[in-house]
C-alpha atoms as one frame of an Amber mdcrd trajectory, in Angstrom:
protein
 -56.646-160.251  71.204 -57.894-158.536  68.025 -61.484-157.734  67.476 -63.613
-156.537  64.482 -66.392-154.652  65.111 -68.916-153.755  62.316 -71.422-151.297
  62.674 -74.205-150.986  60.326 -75.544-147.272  59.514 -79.235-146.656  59.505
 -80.543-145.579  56.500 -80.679-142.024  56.497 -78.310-141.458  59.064 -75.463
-139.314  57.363 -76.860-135.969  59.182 -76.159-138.323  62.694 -72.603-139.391
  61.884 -71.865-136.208  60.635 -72.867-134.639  64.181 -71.459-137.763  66.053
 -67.775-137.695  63.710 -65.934-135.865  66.148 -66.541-137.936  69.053 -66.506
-140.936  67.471 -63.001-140.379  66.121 -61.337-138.888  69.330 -62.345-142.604
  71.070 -60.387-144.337  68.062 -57.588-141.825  68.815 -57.812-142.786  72.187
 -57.353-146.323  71.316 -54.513-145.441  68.423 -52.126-143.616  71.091 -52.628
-146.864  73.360 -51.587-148.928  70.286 -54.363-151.000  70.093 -55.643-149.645
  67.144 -55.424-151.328  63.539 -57.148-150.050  61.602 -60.418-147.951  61.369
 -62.777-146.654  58.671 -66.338-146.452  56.585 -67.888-147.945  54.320 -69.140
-145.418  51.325 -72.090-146.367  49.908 -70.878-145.726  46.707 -67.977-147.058
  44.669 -66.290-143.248  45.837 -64.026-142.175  47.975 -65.784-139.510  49.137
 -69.620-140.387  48.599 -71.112-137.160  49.406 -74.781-136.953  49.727 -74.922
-141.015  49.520 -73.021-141.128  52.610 -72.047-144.552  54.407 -73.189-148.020
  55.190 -71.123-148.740  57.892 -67.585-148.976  59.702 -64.893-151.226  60.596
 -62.331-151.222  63.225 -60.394-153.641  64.149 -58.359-153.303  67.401 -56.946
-155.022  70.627 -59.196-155.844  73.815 -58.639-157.945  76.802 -61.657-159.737
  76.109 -64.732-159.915  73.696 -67.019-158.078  76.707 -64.402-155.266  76.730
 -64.781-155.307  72.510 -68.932-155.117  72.952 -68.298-152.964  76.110 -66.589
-150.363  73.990 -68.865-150.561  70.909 -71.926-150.320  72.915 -70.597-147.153
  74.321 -69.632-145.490  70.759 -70.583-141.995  69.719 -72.262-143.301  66.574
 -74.531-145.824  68.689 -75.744-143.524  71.544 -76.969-141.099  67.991 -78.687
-143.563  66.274 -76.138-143.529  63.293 -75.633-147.957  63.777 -78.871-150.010
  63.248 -76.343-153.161  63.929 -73.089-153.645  66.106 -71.012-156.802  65.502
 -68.243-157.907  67.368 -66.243-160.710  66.867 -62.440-162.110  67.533 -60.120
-161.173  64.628 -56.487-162.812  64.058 -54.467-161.024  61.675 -52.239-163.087
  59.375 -51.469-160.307  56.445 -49.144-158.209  56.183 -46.430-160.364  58.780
């Protein structure tokens, strides 16, 4: 099944994601070559592609797990939690109707 998971940055924390980036992104590379990936990416926390000194609010992905304790198992072990980047992790079962 499809899961969203929703992490909510810290304020402050752009210096920690920056750090934690490349870690981060190799697990959701991880999970794109299994094809279990959907989709993946922040939230600016400006109306910008690239926010600069603003930074992020947050990230989505959305991506296939056995179960929802896989889902939380694998968030809980992200890059961005273990350096304080997320003040909030939510999980929850996504069904994709759009695009067919």
């Amino acid at each position: 099944m499809l899961y969203a998971i929703v992490g909510e940055d810290r304020p402050d924390s752009l210096a920690q994601r920056l750090a934690a980036r490349p870690a981060h992104v190799e697990r959701l590379r991880a999970l794109q070559d299994e094809g279990r990936l959907l989709l993946a990416g922040p939230f600016p926390a400006i109306d910008s592609p690239d926010p600069g000194p603003a930074g992020f609010s947050g990230s989505l992905i959305v991506a296939e797990f056995a179960s929802h304790e896989a889902a939380t198992a694998w968030a809980d072990a992200d890059p961005y939690v273990a350096a304080g980047v997320y003040q909030k992790v939510i999980v929850k079962p996504f069904k994709k109707v759009l695009p067919a």
